[in-house]
Structure formats: C-alpha cells, structure tokens
C-alpha positions as CSV (number, residue, x, y, z in Angstrom):
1,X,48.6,0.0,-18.2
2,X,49.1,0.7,-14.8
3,X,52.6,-0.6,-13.1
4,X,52.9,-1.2,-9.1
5,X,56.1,-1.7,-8.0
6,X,56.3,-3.3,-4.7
7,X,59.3,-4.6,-2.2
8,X,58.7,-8.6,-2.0
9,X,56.6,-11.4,-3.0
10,X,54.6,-10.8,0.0
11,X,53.3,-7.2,-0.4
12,X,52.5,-8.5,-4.3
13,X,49.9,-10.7,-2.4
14,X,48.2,-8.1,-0.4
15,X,48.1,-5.7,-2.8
16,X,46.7,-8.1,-5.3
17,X,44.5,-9.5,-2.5
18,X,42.6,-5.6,-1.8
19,X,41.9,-5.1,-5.7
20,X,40.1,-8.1,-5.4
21,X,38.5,-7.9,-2.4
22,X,37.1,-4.3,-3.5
23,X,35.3,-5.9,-6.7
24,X,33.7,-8.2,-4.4
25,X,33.0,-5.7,-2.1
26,X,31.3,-3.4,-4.9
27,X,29.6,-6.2,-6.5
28,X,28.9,-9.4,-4.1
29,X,27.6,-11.5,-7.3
30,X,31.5,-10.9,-9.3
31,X,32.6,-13.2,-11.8
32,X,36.9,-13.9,-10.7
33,X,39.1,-15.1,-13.1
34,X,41.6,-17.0,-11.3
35,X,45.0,-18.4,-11.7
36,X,46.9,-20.8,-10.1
37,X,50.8,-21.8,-9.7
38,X,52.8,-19.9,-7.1
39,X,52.2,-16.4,-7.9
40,X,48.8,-15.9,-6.8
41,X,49.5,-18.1,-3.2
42,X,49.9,-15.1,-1.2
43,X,46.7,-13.4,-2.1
44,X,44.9,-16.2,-1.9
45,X,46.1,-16.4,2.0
46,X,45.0,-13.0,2.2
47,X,41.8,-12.8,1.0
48,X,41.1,-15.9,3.0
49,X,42.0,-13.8,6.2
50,X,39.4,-11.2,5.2
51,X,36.9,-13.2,4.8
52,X,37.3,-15.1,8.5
53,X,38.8,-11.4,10.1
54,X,37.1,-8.7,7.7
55,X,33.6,-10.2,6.9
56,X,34.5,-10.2,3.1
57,X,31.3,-12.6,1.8
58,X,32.5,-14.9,-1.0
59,X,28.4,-16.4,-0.8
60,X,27.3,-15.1,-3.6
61,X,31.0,-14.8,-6.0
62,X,31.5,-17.0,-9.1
63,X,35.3,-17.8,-10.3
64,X,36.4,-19.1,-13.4
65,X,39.8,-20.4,-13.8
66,X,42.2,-20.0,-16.8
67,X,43.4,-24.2,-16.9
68,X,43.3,-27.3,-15.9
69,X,45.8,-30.3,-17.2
70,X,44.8,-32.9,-19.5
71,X,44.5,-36.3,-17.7
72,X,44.7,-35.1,-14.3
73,X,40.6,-35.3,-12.2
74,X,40.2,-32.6,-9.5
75,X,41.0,-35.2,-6.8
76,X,45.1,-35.4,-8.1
77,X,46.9,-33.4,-6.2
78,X,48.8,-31.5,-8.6
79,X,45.4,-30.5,-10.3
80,X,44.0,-27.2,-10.1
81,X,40.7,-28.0,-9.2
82,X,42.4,-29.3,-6.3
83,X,45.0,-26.5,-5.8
84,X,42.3,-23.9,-5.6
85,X,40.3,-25.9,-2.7
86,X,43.5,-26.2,-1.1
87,X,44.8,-22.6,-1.1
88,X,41.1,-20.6,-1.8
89,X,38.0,-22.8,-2.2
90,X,38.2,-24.4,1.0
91,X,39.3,-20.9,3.2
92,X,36.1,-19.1,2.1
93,X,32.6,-18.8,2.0
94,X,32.0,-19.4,-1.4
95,X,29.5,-22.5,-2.8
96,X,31.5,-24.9,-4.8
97,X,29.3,-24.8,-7.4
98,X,30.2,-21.3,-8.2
99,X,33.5,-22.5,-9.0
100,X,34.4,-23.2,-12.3
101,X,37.6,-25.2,-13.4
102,X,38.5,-27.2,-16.9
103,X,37.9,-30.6,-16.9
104,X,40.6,-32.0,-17.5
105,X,39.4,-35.5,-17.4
106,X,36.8,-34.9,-19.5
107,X,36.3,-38.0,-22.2
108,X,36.2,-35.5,-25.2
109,X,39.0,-32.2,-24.3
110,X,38.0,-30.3,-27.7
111,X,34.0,-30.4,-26.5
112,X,34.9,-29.6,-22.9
113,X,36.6,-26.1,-24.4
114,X,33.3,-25.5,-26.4
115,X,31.4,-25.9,-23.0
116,X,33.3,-23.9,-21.0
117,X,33.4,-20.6,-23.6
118,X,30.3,-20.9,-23.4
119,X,30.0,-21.0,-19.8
120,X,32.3,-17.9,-20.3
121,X,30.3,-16.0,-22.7
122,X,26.8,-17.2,-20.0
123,X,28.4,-15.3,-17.0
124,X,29.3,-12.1,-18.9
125,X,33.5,-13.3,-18.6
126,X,35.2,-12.0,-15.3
127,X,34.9,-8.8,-13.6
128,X,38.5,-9.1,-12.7
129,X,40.9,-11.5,-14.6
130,X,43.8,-12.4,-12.3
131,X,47.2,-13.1,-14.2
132,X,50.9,-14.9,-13.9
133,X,53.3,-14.9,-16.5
134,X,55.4,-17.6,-17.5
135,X,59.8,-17.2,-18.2
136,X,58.5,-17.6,-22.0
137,X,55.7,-14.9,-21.5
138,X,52.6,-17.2,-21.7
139,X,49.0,-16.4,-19.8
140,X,47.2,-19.0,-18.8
141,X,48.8,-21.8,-21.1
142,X,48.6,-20.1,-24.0
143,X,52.2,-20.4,-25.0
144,X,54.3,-18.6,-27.7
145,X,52.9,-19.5,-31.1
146,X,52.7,-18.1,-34.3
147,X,49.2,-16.4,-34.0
148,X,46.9,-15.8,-30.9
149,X,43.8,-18.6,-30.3
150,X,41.2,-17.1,-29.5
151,X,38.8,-19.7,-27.9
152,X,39.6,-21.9,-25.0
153,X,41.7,-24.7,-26.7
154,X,44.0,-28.2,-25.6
155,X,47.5,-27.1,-26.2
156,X,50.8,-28.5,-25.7
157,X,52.6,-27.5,-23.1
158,X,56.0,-25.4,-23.9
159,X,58.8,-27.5,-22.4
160,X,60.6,-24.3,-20.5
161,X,57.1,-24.3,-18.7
162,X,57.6,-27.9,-18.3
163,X,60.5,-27.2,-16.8
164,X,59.4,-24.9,-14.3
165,X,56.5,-26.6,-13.3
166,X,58.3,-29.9,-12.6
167,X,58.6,-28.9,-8.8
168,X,55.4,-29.4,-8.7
169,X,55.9,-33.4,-9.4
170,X,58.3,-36.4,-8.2
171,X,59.7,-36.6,-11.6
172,X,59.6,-34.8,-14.8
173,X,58.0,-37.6,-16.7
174,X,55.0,-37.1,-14.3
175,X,54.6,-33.3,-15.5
176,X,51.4,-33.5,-18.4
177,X,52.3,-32.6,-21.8
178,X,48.9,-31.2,-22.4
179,X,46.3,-28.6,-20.9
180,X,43.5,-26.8,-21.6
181,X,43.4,-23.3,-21.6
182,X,40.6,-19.9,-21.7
183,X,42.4,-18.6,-24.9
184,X,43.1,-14.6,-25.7
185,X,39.5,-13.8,-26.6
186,X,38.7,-15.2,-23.0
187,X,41.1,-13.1,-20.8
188,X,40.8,-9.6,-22.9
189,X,36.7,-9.6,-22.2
190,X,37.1,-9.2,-18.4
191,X,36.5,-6.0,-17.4
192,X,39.5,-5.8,-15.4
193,X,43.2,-7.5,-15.8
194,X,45.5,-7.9,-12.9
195,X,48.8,-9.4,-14.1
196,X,51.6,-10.2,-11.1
197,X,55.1,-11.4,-11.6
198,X,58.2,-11.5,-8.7
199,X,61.6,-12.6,-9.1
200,X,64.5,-11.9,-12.0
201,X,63.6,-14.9,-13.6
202,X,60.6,-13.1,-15.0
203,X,62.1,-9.4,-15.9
204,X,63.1,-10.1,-18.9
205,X,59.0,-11.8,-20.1
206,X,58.0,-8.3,-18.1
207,X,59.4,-5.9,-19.9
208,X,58.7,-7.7,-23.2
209,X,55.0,-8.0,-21.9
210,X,55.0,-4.6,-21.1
211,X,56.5,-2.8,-23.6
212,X,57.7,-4.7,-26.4
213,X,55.9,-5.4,-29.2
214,X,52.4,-7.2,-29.4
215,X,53.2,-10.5,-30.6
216,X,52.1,-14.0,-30.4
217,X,55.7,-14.8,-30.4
218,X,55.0,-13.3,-26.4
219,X,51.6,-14.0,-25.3
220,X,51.3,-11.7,-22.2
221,X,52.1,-8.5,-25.0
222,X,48.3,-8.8,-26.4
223,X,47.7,-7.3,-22.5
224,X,48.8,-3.9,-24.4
225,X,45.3,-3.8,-26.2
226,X,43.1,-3.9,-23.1
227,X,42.1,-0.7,-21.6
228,X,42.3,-1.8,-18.1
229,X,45.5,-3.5,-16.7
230,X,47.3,-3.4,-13.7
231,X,50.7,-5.1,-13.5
232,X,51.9,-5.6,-9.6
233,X,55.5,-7.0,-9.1
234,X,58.4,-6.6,-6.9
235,X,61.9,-4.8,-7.4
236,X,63.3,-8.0,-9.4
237,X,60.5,-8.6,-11.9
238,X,61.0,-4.8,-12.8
239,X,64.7,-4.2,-12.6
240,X,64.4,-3.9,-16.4
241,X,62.1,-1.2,-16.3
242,X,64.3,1.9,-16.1
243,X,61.3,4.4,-14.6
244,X,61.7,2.3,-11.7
245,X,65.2,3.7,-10.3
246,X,67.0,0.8,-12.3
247,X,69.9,1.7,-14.9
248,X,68.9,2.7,-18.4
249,X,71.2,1.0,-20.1
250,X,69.5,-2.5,-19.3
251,X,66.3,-1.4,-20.7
C-alpha cells in the first residue's frame, strides 16, 4: 500500500487527477471505476481541464461506477448518474454510452445487481478503481457488516452515512434508505486502487483502513489484500499516522 500525503483537499485532486489521466494516457480504451460524493470533485475538475487544455481523449474510455440510490432515475438531482454528468460526463469527451451507472430505478434491484456484475466481469473490471471512504470505513456502500458481500447487492444504508449525506438533500427524510452497490469482489479485481480521504473526520476510518485489522466490521481494511493501492490524503486524514511527523502516542 502506497501512502501520499499531501497539504489540502485541492492537491488530493490533482494528484488523484494525473494517476488517472496516465492510465488513460497508456491505454485510451481503460475501464475507470468511479466514485462519487465530495471527495473525488476536485479531480474531476482537473481531469476535465486536461482534456479541454491537455488533449487528454476520453473517446474511447469506459467508466463504471461503484452506486446508485434506490428510487432515485438519473434525471434527480441528487442521483449519481446525474452527479457524474454534472461534474465529469458532461466536461469530457467521453460517449455516454461508455458510462456505466446502477439503475437505481430499475423495477427489479436484485436482477439489476446481477446485470451489472456481469457487465463488470464483460469489461475485464477497472483498470483503476477510484475510492472515498466513509466516517464508518465503508467503500462504495458496502457498509460495516458482519461478513464481506462479494457481488454487487441492494443494501441499507448505515445511518452515520445517512447522516453525512444529508447535505446533500432539503431534509433528512429525503436522504434514500437504500442503494445498490459493486460489492468487495467488484473493487479488489481492478487492476489498480486509488483510495482518497481529507479532513479529521476521516483519520480515525484511515488509520483503521490502513492498518488495523482486515475486518468486515471496517470495510475499506479488505484494501490490505490487494497488491496495488495508493492512498492520497491531506495532513488531517493522516494525523493518526505517526510516520507522517504526527505524535506517536495518537497512533
């Protein structure tokens, strides 16, 4: 596992936004896994400004995301399908057809998770996975359970991520109580993991991702087992990891 400490939110975007951009750059045809919510804003923003100042080509890229809410279309505006045209889809060249999202309004949930592993397994799963982490230490949605699932599955949605994601919405009740997610087996077969985290609300799921143990009781631990994973955060996120100038004692 690789560790890059950086000094703001800001430089986590741009350094996230060149790892991506040189997968794409080696291989024009890449599978992304993509993420949503407010970590991944500022690379977005970035990698947008390549493509219309560096001539990055996003024509021939396929991306995959991790989620989608239950009951929400890709019109709603708290969707992700619609978060990733607002801050991605719509900045680049890519075709919208060789963007793949959940459907969360899909009449059956449980046969739409079937389809899309294997729409997974059909495009060889991602080149590079990109990766937030939640306060509770979840990936995607999978959320602290008792064991790791596997396959994409509808779960129910942790109330502390409730609770952070109610921002998002005019009230809490609006917030959905269910999602689909890409489960474990999803995000460990790309070929590359990029997992970013800023601010000291998420030291403490860091550290615990990082180097406690591998649990299901912390989701973003099973990242121990893959071979290749690069963890970008700022000062904050890390001021619980001790190798990084920060006191011992809190580690």
């Amino acid at each position: 596992m690789k560790l890059i400490c950086v000094s703001d939110e800001h430089e986590i975007g741009l350094e996230t936004a060149r790892l991506i951009a040189s997968v794409v750059r080696l291989k024009p045809e890449a599978v992304l896994g993509l993420a949503t919510g407010s970590s991944p804003i500022g690379a977005y923003a970035e990698l947008a400004r390549m493509c219309a100042e560096e001539n990055l080509d996003f024509s021939d890229v396929r991306t995959v995301n991790l989620d989608e809410y239950v009951g929400l279309d890709g019109s709603h505006p708290q969707s992700y399908r619609y978060f990733m045209h607002k801050y991605l889809f719509d900045k680049v060249n890519i075709d919208p057809k060789n963007t793949y999202v959940p459907d969360g309004f899909a009449e059956d949930p449980d046969e739409e998770c079937d389809l899309y592993d294997e729409l997974l397994e059909s495009l060889g799963y991602a080149d590079l996975q990109l990766l937030g982490i939640g306060v509770n230490g979840h990936i995607g949605f999978n959320e602290p359970a008792d064991f790791f699932i596997p396959e994409t599955h509808v779960v129910k949605i942790a109330e502390s991520t409730i609770d952070a994601n109610q921002r998002f919405f005019d009230t809490r009740d609006e917030v959905p109580r269910y999602a689909i997610t890409i489960g474990i087996k999803g995000i460990l077969c790309a070929e590359r993991i990029v997992l970013i985290a800023s601010g000291r609300k998420k030291a403490e799921a860091l550290k615990a991702a990082c180097f406690g143990p591998v649990t299901p009781k912390m989701p973003a631990s099973i990242l121990q087992v893959h071979p290749n994973v690069t963890v970008i955060a700022d000062d904050e996120a890390f001021s619980l990891v001790p190798f990084f100038g920060h006191d011992e004692e809190a580690y």
